[in-house]
C-alpha positions as CSV (number, residue, x, y, z in Angstrom):
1,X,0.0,0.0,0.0
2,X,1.2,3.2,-0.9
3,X,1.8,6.2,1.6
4,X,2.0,9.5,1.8
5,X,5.3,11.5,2.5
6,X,5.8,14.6,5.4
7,X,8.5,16.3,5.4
8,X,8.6,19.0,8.4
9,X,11.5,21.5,8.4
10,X,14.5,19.0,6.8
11,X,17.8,20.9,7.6
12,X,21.1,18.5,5.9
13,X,24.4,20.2,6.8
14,X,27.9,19.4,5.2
15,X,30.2,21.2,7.9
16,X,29.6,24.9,7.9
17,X,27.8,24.2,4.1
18,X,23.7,24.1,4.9
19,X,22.4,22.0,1.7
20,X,18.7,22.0,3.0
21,X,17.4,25.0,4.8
22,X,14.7,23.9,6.6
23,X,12.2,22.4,3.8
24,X,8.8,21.2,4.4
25,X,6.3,19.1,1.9
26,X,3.3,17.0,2.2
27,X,3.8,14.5,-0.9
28,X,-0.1,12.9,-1.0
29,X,-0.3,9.1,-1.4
30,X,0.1,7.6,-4.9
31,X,1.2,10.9,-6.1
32,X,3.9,11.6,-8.3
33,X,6.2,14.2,-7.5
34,X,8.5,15.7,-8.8
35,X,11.7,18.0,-6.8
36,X,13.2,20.1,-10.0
37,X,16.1,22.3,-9.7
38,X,19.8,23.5,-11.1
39,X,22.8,21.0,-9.8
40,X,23.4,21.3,-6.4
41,X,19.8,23.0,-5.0
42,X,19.7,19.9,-2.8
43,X,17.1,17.7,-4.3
44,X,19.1,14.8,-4.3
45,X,19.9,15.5,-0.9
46,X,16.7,15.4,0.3
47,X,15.9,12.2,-2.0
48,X,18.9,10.3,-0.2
49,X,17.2,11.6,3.3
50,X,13.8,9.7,2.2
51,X,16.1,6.7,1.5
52,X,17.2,6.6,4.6
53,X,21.1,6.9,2.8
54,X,21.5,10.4,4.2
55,X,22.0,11.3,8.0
56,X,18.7,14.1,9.0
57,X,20.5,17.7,10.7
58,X,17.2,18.9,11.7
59,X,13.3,18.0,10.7
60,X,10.7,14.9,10.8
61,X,10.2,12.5,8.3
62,X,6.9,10.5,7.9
63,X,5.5,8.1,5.8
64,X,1.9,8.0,6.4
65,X,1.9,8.7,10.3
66,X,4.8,6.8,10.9
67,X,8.2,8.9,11.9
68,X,11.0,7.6,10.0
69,X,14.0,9.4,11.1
70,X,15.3,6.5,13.2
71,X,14.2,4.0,10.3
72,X,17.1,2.1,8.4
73,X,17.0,2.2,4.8
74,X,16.3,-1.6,4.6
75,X,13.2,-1.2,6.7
76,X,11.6,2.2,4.9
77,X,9.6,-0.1,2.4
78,X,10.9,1.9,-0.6
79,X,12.1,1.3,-4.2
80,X,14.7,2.9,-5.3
81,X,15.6,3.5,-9.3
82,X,19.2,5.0,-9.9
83,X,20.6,7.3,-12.4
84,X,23.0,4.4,-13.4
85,X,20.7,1.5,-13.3
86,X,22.8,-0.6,-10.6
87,X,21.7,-3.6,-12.0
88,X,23.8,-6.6,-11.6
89,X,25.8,-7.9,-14.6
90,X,25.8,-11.3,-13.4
91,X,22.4,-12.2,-13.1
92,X,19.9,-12.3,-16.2
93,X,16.9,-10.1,-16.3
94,X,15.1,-12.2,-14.2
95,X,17.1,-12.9,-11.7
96,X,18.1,-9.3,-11.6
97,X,14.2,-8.6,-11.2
98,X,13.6,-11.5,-8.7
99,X,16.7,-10.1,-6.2
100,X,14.8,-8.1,-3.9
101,X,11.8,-10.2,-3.4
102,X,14.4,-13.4,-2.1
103,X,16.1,-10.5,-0.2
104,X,12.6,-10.1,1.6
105,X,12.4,-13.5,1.6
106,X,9.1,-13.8,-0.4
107,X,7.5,-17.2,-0.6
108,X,10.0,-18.9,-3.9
109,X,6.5,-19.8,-5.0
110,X,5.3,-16.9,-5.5
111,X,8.4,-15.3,-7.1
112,X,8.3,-16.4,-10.1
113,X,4.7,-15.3,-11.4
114,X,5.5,-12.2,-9.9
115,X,9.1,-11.4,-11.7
116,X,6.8,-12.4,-15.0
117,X,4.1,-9.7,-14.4
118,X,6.6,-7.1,-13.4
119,X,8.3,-7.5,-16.9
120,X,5.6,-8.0,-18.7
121,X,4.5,-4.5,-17.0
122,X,7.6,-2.9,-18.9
123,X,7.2,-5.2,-21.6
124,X,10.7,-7.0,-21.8
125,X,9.3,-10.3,-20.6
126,X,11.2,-11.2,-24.3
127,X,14.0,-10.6,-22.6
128,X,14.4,-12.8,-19.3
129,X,17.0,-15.0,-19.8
130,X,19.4,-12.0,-21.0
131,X,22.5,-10.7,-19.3
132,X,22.2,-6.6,-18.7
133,X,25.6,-6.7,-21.3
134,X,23.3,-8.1,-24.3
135,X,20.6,-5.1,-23.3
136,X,20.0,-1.4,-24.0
137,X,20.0,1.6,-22.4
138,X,16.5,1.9,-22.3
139,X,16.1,-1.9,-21.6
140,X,18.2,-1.6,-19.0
141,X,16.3,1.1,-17.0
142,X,13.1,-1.1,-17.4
143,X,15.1,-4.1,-15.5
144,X,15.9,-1.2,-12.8
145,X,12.3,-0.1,-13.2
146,X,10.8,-3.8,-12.7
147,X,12.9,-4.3,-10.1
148,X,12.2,-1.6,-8.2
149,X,8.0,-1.6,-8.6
150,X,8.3,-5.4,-7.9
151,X,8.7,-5.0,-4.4
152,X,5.3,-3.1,-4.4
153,X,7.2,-0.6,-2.1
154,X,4.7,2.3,-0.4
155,X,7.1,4.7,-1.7
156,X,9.6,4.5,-4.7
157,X,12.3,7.0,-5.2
158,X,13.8,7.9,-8.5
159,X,16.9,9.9,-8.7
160,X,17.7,11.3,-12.8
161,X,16.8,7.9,-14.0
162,X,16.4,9.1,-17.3
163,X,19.6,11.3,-17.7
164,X,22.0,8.8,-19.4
165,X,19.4,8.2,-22.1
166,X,19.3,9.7,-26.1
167,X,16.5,12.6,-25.9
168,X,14.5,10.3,-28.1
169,X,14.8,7.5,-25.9
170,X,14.1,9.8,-22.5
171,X,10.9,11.0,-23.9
172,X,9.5,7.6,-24.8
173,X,10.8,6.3,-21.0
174,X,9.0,8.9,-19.5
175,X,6.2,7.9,-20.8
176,X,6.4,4.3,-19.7
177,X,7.9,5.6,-16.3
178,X,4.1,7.9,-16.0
179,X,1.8,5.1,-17.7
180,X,3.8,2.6,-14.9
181,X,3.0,4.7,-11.9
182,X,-0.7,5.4,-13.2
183,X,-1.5,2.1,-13.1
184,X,0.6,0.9,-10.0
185,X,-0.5,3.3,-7.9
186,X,2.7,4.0,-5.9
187,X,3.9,7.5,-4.5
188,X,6.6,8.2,-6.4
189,X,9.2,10.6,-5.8
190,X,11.3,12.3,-8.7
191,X,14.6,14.4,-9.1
192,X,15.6,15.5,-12.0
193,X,17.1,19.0,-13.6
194,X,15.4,18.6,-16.9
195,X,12.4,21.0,-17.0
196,X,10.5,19.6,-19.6
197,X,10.8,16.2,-17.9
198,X,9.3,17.2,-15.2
199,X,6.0,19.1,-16.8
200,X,5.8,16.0,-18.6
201,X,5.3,13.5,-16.0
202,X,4.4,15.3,-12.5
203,X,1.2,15.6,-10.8
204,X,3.2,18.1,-9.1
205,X,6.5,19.9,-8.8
206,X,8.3,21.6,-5.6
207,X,11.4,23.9,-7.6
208,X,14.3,24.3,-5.6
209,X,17.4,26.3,-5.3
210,X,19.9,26.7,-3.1
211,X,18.5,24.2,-0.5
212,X,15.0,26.3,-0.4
213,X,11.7,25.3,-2.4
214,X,10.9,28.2,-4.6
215,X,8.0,27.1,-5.2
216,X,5.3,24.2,-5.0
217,X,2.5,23.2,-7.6
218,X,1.3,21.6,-10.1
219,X,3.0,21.4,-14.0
220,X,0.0,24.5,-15.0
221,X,0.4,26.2,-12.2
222,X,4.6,26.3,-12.5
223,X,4.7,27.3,-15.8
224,X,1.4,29.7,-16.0
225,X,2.3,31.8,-12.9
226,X,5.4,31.3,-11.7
227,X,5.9,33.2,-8.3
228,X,9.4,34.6,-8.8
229,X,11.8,35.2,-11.3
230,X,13.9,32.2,-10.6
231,X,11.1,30.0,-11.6
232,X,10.1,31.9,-14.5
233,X,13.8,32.0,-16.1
234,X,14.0,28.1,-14.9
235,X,10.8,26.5,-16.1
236,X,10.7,26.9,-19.9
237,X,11.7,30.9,-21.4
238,X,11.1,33.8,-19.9
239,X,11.5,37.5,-21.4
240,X,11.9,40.0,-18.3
241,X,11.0,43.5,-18.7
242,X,11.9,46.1,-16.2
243,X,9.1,48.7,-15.8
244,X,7.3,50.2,-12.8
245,X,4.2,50.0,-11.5
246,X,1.8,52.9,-9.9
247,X,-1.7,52.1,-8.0
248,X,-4.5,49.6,-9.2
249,X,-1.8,47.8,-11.2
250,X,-0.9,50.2,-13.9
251,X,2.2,49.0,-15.2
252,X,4.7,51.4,-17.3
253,X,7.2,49.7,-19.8
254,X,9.8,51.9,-20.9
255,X,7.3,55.1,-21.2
256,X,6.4,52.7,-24.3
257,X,3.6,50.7,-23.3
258,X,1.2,51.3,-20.5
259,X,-1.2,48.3,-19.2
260,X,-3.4,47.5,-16.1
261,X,-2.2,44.1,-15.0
262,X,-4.7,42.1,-12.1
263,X,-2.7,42.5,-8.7
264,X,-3.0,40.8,-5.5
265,X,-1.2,44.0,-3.6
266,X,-1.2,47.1,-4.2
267,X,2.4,47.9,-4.8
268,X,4.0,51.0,-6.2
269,X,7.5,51.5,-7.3
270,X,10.1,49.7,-9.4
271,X,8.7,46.4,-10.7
272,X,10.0,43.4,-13.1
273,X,7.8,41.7,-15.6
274,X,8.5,38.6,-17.2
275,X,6.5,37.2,-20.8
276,X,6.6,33.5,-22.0
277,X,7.6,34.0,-25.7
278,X,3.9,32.2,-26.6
279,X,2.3,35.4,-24.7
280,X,3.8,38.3,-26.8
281,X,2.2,38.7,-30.1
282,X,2.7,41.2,-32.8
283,X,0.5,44.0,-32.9
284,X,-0.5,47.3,-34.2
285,X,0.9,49.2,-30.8
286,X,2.4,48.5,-28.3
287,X,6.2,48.6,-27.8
288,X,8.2,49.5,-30.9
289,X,11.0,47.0,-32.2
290,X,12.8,45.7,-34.9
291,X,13.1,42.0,-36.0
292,X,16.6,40.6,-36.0
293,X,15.7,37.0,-37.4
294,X,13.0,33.9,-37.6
295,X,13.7,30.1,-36.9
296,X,11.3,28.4,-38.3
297,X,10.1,25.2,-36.1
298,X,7.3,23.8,-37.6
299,X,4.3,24.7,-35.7
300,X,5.2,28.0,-35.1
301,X,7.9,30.4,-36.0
302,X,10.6,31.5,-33.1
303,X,11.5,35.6,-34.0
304,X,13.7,37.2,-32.1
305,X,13.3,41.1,-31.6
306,X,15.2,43.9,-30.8
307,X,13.3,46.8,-28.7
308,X,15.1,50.5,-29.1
309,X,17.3,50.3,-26.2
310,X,18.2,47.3,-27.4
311,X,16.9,44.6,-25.2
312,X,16.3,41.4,-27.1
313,X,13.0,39.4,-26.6
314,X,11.4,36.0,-27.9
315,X,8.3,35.9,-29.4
316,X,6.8,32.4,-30.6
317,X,4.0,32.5,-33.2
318,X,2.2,29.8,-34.0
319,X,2.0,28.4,-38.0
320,X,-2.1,27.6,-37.2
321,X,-2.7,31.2,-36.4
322,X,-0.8,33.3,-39.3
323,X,-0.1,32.8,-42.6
324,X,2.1,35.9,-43.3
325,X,6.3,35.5,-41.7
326,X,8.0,38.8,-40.4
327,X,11.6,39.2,-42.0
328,X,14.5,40.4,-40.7
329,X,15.0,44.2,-40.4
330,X,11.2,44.7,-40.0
331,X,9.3,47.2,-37.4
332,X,7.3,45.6,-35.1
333,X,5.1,45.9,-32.0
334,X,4.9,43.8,-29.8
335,X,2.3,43.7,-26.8
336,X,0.7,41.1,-24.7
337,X,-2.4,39.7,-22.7
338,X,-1.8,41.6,-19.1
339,X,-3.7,38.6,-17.7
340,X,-1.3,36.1,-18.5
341,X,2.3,37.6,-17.5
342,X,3.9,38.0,-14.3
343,X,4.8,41.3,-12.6
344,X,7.5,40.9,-9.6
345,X,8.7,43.6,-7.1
346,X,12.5,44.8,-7.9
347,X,13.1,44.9,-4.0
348,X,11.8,41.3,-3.1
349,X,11.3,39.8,-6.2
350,X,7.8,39.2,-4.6
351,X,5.2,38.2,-7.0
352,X,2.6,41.1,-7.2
353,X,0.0,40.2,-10.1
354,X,-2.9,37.5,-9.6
């Protein structure tokens, strides 16, 4: 049975080096999650902590109600699926699969039909009698994957499992890896640094940075409103505009553009605005620039343009929408739905729009 994973406060020091600042989740059961961050935020700090593999500074671990700060690794009931497979190159796929259930000294009856289902479950049941050498990449992460789910942990932990893979290769993985979890029900717990990994496959996402979560939520709510710049240069591309904004959410850009923005506080002062390159769009007003060139990408058309004090942004427009193609050296304006962008304060780099 799956369980759901507290985390209160987790502090992990190395010396005078703090890796986790005090972070606190609540990780619901059979929910995959996802920690996302730059190398060396700490998110495979805290996935080693879950494991057990990692000593706990400061903070409470639970899985369900149960504190497991005390726990061994070998007791936590978890899976664990590793960046470099650690399968073993002696045993066939089978046998590789079959380790951890003699290890908890299942029933031998009952190994076998078990071993089948798990690798029928990532569909290399073709393979069984195989060595890891005569395998794959990407059949070798589905022996680490059957042999981790096999177990039927309550939690299984995944640390860049995917990140010694072709792209090609990772994105058809990840699918298996989301499809797999779907149907198994198990909390699962992800690290990786690759963004679009992550929006892929998550029910939810906690971005992190410096041993601090930036911020928690689901894929939409990452990428739609990020709360601080961090996240919105991090997740996908960001444009950032400086500008300033004056009461009821009146937004200046350069004495260029002017636009009422929906705000959640009524600041006033110095502000920063960021823009997905999807939410800019060409227009008859708005601020004045000049194309500098087009990449064309299939379904849409990439253009990158300069304003007048020459600040450089990305504007995405998509092939379904337009028929005509701006060419280099061409004046443009570019504006944008105020509903969709974000508007920061330069001081805190607090979000400020709704």
């Amino acid at each position: 049975m799956s369980n759901a994973v507290i985390i209160n406060n987790a502090v992990k020091k190395y010396g005078d080096f703090i890796a986790l600042k005090g972070v606190s989740l609540n990780i619901k059961e059979g929910e995959f999650f996802t920690l996302l961050g730059p190398s060396g935020c700490g998110k495979t700090t805290l996935l080693r902590m879950i494991a057990g593999f990692n000593s706990i500074e400061g903070g409470e671990f639970y899985f369900g109600d149960k504190l497991i700060n005390a726990v061994p690794a070998h007791k936590r009931d978890i899976g664990m699926v590793f960046q470099n497979y650690a399968i073993f190159p002696h045993l066939t796929v089978e046998e590789n699969v079959a380790y951890g259930l003699k290890a908890r000294h299942v029933p031998k009856a009952e190994i076998a039909p078990r071993v089948a289902e798990a690798l029928e479950l990532v569909q290399i049941a073709h393979l069984a009698k195989r060595k890891p050498n005569e395998l794959s990449g990407g059949q070798q992460q589905r022996v680490a994957l059957a042999r981790a789910f096999v177990i039927e942990p309550s939690v299984l932990l995944m640390d860049e499992p995917l990140s010694n893979l072709d792209a090609k290769l990772r994105v058809q993985m990840r699918t298996v890896i989301k499809k797999l979890q779907r149907k198994l029900g198990i909390t699962t717990i992800y690290v990786t640094h690759d963004q679009e990994e992550a929006l892929a496959i998550s029910d939810r996402i906690a971005v992190m940075k410096d041993g601090v979560i930036m911020q928690c939520g689901t894929p939409t709510e990452i990428y739609a409103k990020p709360q601080n710049p961090f996240v919105a240069g991090f997740i996908g591309v960001s444009n950032f505009l400086d500008c300033e904004v004056s009461g009821g959410g009146v937004v200046n850009i350069k004495d260029e553009l002017k636009v009422t923005v929906p705000v959640q506080s009524d600041y006033t002062g110095p502000a920063k605005l960021s823009a997905r390159p999807e939410q800019l769009f060409f227009a008859k007003e708005g601020m004045p620039g000049t194309v500098q060139f087009s990449t064309f990408l299939g379904d849409f058309i990439e253009y990158e343009v300069q304003l007048n004090d020459g600040q450089n942004l990305i504007v995405n427009e998509y092939t379904k929408d337009t028929t005509e193609r701006h060419e280099a050296g061409e004046k443009v304006f570019l504006n944008f739905d105020p509903t969709r962008i974000s508007v920061y304060r330069a001081d805190t780099e607090e979000v400020i729009t709704c």
